[in-house]
C-alpha positions as a printed NumPy array, in Angstrom:
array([[ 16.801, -57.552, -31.594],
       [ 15.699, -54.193, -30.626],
       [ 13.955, -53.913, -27.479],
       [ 10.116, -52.717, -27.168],
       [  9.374, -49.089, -26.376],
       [  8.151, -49.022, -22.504],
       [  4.503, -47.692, -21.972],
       [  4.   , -45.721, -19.108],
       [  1.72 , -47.338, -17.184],
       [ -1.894, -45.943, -15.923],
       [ -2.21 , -43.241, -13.716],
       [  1.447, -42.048, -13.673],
       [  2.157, -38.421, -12.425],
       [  3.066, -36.259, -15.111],
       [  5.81 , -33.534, -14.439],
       [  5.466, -29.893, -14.713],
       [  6.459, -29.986, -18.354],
       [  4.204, -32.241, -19.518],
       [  1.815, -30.895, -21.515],
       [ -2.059, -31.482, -20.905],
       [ -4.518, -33.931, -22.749],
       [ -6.413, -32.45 , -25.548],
       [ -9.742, -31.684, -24.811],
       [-12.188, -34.695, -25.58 ],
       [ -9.343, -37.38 , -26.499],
       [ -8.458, -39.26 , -23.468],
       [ -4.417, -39.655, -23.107],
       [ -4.02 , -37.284, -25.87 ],
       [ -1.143, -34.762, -26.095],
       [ -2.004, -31.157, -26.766],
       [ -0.212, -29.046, -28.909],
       [ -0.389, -25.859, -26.355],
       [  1.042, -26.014, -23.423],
       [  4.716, -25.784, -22.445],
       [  4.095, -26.345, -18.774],
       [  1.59 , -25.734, -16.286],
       [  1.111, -21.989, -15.061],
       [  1.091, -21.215, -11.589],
       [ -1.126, -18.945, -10.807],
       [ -0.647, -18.475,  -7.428],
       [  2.345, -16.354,  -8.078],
       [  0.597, -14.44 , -11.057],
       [  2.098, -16.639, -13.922],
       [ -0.437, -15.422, -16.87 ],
       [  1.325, -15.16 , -19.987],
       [  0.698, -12.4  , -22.282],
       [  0.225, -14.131, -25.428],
       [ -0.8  , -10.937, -27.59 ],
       [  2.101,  -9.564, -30.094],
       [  0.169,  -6.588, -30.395],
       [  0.345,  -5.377, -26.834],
       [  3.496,  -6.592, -26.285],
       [  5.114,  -4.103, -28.612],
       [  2.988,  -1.096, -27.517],
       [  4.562,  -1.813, -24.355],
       [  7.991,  -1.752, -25.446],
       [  7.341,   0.789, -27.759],
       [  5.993,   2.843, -25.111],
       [  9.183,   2.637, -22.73 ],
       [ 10.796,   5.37 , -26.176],
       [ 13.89 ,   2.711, -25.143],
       [ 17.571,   3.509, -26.768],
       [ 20.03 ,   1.616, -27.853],
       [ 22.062,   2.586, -24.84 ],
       [ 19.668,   1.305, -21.921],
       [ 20.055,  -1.396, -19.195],
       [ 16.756,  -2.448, -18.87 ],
       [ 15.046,  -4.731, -15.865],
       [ 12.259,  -6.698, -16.499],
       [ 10.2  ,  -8.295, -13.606],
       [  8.601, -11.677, -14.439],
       [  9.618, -12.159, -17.908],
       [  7.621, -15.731, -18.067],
       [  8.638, -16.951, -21.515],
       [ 10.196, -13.855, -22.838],
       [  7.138, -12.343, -25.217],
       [  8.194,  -8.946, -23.878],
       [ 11.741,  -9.649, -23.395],
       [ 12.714, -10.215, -26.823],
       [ 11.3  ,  -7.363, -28.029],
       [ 13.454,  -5.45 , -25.973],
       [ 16.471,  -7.283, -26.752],
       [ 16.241,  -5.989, -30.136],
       [ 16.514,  -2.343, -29.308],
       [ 18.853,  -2.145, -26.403],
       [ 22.156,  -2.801, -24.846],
       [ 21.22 ,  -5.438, -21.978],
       [ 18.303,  -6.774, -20.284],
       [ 18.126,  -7.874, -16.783],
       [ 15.006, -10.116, -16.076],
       [ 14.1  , -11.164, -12.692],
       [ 12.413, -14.055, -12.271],
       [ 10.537, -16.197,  -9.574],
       [ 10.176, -19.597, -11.45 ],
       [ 13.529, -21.435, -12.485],
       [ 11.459, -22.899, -15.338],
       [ 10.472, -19.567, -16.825],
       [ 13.97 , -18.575, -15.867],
       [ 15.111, -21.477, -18.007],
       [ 12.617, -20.949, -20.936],
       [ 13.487, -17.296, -21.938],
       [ 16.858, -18.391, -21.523],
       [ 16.187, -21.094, -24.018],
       [ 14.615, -18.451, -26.279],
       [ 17.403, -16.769, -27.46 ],
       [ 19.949, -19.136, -26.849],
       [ 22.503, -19.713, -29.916],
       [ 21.704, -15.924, -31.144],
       [ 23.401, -12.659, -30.98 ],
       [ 20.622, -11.733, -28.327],
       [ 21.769, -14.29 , -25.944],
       [ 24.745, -11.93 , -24.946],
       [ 22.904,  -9.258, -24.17 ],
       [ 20.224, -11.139, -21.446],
       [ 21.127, -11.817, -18.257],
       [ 18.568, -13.473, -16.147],
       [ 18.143, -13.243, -11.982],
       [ 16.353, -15.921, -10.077],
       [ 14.795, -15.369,  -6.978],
       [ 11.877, -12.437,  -5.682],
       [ 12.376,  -9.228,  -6.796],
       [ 10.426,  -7.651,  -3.581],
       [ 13.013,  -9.321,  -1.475],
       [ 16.356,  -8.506,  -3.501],
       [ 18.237,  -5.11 ,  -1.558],
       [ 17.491,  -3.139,  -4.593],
       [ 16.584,  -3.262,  -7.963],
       [ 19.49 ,  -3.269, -10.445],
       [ 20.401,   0.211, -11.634],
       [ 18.848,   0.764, -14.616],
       [ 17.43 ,   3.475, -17.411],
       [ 13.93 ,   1.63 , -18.04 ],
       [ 11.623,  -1.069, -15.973],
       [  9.075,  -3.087, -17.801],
       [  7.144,  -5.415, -16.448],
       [  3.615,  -7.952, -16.86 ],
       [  3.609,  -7.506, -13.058],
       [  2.368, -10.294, -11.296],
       [ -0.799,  -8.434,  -9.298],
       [  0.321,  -9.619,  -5.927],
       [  3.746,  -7.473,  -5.82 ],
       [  2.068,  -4.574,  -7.575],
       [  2.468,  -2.218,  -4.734],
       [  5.665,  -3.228,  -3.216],
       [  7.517,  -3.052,  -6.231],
       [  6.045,   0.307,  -7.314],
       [  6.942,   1.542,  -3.968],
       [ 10.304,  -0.462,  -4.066],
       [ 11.419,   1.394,  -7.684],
       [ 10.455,   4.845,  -6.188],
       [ 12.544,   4.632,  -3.436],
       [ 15.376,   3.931,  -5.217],
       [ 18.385,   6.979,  -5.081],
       [ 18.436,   6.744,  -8.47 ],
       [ 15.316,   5.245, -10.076],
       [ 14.865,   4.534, -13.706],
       [ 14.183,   6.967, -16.365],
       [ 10.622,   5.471, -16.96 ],
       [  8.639,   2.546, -16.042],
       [  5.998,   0.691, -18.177],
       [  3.991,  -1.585, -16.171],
       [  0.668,  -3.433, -17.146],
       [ -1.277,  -4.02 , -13.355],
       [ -4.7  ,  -5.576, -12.433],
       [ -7.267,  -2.008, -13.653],
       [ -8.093,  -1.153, -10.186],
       [ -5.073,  -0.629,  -9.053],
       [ -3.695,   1.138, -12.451],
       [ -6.999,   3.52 , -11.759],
       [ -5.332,   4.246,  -8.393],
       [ -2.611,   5.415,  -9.356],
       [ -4.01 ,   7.978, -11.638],
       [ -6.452,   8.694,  -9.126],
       [ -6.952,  12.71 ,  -7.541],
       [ -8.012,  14.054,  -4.516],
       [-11.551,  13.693,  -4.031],
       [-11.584,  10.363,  -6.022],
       [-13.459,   6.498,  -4.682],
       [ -9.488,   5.303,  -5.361],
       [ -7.211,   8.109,  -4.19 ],
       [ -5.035,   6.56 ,  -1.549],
       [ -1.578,   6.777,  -0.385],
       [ -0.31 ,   4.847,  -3.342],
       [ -1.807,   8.201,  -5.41 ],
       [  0.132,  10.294,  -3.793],
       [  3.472,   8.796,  -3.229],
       [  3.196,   8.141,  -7.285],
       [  2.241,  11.218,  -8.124],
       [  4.899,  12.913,  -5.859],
       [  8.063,  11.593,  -7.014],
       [  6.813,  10.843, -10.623],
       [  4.452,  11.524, -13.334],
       [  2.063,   8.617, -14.227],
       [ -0.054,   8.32 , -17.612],
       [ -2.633,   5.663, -18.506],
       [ -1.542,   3.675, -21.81 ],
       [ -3.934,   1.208, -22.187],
       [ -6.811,  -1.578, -21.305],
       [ -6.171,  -4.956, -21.867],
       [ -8.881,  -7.535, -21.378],
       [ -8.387, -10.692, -19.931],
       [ -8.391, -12.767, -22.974],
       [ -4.97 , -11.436, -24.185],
       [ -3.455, -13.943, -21.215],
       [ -2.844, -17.342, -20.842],
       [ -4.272, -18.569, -18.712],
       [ -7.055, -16.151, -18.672],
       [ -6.775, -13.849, -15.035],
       [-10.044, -12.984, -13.489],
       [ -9.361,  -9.207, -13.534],
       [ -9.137,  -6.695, -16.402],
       [ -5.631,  -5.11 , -16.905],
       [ -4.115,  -1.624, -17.671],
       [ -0.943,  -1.029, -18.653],
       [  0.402,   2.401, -17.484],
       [  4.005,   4.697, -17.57 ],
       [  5.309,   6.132, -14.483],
       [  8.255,   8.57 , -15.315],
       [  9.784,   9.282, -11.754],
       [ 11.093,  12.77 , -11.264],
       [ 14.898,  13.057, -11.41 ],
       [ 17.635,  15.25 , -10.622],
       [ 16.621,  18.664,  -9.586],
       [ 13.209,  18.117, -10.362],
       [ 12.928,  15.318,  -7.464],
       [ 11.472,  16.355,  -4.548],
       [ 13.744,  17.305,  -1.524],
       [ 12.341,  15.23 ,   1.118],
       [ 12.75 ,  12.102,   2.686],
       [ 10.982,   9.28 ,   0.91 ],
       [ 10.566,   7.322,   4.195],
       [  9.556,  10.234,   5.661],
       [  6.694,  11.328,   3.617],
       [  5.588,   7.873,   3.067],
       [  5.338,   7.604,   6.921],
       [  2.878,  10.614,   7.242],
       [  0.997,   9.551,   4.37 ],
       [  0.419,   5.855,   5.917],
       [ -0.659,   7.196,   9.487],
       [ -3.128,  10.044,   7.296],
       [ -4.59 ,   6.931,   5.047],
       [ -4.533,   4.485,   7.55 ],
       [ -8.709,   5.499,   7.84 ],
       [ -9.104,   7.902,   4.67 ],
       [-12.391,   8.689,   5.546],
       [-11.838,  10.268,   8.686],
       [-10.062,  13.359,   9.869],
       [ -6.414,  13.685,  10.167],
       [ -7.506,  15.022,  13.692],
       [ -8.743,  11.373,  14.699],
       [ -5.713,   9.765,  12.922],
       [ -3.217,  11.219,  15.028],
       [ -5.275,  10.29 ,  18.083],
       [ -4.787,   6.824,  17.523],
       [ -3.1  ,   5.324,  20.632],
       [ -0.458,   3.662,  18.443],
       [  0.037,   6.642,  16.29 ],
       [  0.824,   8.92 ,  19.231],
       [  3.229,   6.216,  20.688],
       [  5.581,   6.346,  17.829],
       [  5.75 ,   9.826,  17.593],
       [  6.673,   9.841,  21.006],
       [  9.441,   7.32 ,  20.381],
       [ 10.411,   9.374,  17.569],
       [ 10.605,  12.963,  19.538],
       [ 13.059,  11.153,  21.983],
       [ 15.301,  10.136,  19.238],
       [ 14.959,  13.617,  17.992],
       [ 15.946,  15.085,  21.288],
       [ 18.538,  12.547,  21.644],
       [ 20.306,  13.858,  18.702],
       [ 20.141,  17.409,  19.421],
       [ 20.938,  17.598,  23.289],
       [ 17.107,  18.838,  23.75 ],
       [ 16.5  ,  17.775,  27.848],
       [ 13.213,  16.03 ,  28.816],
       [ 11.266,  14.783,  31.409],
       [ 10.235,  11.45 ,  31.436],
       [  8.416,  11.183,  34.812],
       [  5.114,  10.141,  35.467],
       [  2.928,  13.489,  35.538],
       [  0.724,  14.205,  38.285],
       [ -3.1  ,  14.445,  38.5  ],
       [ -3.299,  18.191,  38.186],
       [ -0.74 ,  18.353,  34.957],
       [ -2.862,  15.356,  33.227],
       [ -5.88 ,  17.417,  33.686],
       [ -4.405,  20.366,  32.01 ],
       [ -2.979,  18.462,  29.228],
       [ -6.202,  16.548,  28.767],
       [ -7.922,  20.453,  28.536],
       [ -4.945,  21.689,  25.678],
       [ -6.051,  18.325,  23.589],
       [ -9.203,  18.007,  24.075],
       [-10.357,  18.1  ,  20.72 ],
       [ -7.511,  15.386,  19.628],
       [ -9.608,  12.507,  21.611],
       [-12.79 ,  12.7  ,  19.592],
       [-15.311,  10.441,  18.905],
       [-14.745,   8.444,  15.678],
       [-17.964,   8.444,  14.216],
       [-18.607,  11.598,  14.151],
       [-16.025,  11.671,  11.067],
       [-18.225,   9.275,   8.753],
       [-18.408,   9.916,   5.327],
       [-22.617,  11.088,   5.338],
       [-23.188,  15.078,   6.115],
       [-25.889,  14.69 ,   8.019],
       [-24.078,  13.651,  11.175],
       [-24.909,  16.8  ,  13.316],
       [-28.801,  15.057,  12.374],
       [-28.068,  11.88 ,  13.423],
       [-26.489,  12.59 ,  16.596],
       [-29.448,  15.023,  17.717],
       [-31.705,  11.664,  16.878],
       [-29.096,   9.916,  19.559],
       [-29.713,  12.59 ,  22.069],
       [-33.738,  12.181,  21.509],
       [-33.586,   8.544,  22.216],
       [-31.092,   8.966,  24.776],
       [-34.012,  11.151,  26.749],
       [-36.555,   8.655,  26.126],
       [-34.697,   5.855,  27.27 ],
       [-33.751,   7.927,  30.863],
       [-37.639,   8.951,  30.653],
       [-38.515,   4.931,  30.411],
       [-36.296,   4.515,  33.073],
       [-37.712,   7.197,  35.749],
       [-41.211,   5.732,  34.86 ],
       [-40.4  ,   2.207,  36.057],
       [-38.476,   3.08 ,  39.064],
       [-42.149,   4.569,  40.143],
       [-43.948,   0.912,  40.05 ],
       [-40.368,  -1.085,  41.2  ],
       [-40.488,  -2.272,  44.835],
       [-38.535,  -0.29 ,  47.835],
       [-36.382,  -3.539,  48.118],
       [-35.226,  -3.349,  44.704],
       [-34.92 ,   0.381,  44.649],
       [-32.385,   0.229,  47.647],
       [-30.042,  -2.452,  45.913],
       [-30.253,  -0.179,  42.507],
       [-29.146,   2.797,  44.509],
       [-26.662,   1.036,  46.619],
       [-25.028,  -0.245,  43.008],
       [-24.948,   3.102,  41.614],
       [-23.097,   3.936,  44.85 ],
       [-20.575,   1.508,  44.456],
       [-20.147,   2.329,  40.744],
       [-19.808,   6.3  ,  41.664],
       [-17.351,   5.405,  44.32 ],
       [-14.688,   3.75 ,  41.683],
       [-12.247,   5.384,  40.387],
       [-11.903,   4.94 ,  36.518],
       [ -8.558,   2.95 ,  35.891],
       [ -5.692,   5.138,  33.328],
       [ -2.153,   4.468,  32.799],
       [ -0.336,   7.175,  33.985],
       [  1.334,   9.416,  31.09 ],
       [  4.871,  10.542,  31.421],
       [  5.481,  13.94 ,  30.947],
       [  6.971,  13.434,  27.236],
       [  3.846,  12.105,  25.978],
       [  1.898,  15.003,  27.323],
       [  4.142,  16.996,  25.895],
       [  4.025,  15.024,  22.29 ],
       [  0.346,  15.542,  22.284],
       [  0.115,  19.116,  22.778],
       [  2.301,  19.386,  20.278],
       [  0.561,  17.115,  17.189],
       [ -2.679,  19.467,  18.769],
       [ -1.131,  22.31 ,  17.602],
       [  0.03 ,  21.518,  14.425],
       [ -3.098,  20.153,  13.179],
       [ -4.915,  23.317,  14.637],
       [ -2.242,  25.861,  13.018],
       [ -2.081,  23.978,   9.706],
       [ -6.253,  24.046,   9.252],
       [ -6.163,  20.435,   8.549],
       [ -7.656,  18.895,  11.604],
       [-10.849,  18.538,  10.382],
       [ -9.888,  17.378,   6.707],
       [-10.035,  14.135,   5.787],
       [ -6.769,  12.685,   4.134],
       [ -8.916,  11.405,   0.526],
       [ -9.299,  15.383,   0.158],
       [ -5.594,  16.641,   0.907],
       [ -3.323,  17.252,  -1.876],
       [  0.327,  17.107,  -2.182],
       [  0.948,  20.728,  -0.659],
       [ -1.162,  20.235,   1.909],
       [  0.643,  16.923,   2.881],
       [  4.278,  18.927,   2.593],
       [  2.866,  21.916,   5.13 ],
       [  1.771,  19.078,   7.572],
       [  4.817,  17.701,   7.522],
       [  6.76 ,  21.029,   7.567],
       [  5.097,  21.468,  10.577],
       [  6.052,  18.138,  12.252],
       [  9.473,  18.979,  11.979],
       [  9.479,  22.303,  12.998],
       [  8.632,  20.798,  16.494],
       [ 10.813,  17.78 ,  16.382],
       [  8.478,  15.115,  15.109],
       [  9.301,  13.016,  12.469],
       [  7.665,   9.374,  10.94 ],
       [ 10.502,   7.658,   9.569]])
């Protein structure tokens, strides 16, 4: 006698590839879901054919190319590409997405030609070589792995990548612009980046909060690629965008930021048998240094974004006035007793002496020296959301030319 099928009994867990109850049918199966999306880690599924071939089509891919594809999910993009090239490397997170595009195409001639990398991309050494990267980026890793395939020695031939639409707008962004940042720079540096496409948030499953763009970032190669260090110019650019609204003068006068390009000018010197002097400099030398750089030290707000600071600090000054004016009008009515202590209090304050670590020599010198390349450059008083790439390349030019570097 057969036996009776076993029901599950109430309130069991379900697994991650159970699919959810219908809506309005209690215990009911849907017919939708594979498994349930995280979407912590940016799992939204781009369940549009449409766009999925625009952004194949876009990558002009050849029957030739390796391509890499980050976060295939269940493979809407990565068959697609299958079809029209030699091999596809897809790099994936989730072992059950990992095991669901494998799934796709197993038992076809396009199961040869996939070969599929668990683990996180941002994290792996480098990114497989390869002549095309497409990818529904997960928003979180946006940057990184921008910044990751741009620093490869030999990047891609062209990237297609659909990201959150603030961030695509940043990329695109020019000087001047709400959004130009150090990511608009570094991009448009060592590649040339086009907008594609919107894509609202209904194309996903499950729908993301955000709107999406999907852009194409062809980085420079060959002669055409810049000659200069990408670690380099990336560490310039993060010190000058570190506060984009202020000066580059008050950048560089950040404690920290002086600090490592004193680290940096030893290591320099270190290299090329340049002597220095690394004592503790005396009162006399301080004060000289602290003359040569005295416009490094300066006082942050007067760098906000409004052009009517010169106004606002001559209202400080007026108040300032009235306030000391207050103040000499109630010493007049304040009792001799309390007059004495006052005076004896300012006495003690006068008589301190205002606490400083002591500078070495090196760092004076360091100073003086970011002082005068903002001064001969001009761009002291520009602010880094208004520099372009040349102006970027003649700052650090003239780093270099006196021995300090930012990688």
């Amino acid at each position: 006698m057969p036996k009776a099928p076993k029901q599950k009994r109430a309130g069991a867990g379900s697994g991650p590839y159970d699919r959810k109850a219908s809506k309005g049918s209690k215990g009911a199966v849907g017919s939708t879901n594979i498994f349930r999306f995280d979407k912590d880690i940016g799992q939204h599924i781009l369940k549009n054919p449409g766009i999925s071939d625009a952004i194949v089509e876009k990558a002009f891919l050849k029957p030739t190319d390796v391509v890499v594809e980050v976060g295939p999910g269940t493979g809407n993009i990565t068959v697609r590409a299958l079809e029209k090239v030699k091999k596809v490397i897809a790099i994936e997170l989730d072992p059950r997405m990992g095991a669901e595009v494998t799934k796709r195409v197993q038992g076809t001639p396009l199961a040869k030609k996939l070969e599929v990398i668990l683990g996180d991309v941002i994290k792996l050494p480098e990114l497989p070589p390869c002549d095309a990267l497409i990818s529904n980026t997960p928003y979180q890793i946006s940057s990184p792995l921008v910044f990751k395939m741009l620093s490869m020695p030999n990047p891609p031939r062209v990237a297609v990548l659909m990201f959150q639409r603030e961030f695509a707008k940043r990329l695109v962004a020019r000087p001047g612009d709400a959004l130009y940042s150090r990511l608009s720079v570094n991009v448009n540096f060592w590649a040339t980046c086009k907008h594609i496409m919107k894509v609202g948030k209904q194309n996903f499953k499950p729908p993301p909060k955000v709107e999406s763009d999907v852009v194409r970032i062809e980085p420079l190669l060959g002669s055409a690629r810049p000659n200069v260090a990408f670690e380099e110019f990336d560490g310039l650019l993060r010190i000058a965008f570190n506060r984009k609204n202020k000066t580059l003068r008050a950048a560089f006068a950040i404690k920290e930021v002086l600090a490592m390009c004193e680290k940096n000018y030893k290591v320099y010197c270190a290299l090329h048998n340049i002597p220095i002097d690394e004592s503790i400099a005396d009162s006399s030398t301080a004060t000289a240094d602290n003359a040569a750089v005295s416009g490094m030290d300066v006082d942050m707000a007067d760098d906000d974004d409004n052009d009517d600071g010169n106004d606002d600090q001559a209202m400080d000054q007026d108040e300032d006035n009235q306030d000391n004016q207050d103040e000499d009008d109630e010493d007049e009515d304040m009792p001799a007793f309390f007059k004495e202590l006052k005076e004896a209090e300012a006495a003690k304050e006068a008589s301190k002496t205002p606490s400083r670590n002591p500078k070495s020599k090196v760092a004076m010198v360091v100073r003086a020296k970011v002082a005068k390349v903002l001064a001969a450059t001009g761009l002291a008083d520009k602010r880094a959301r208004q520099c372009d790439q040349n102006d970027f390349l003649k700052l650090l030019l003239a780093f270099h030319e006196e021995g300090i570097h930012f990688s």
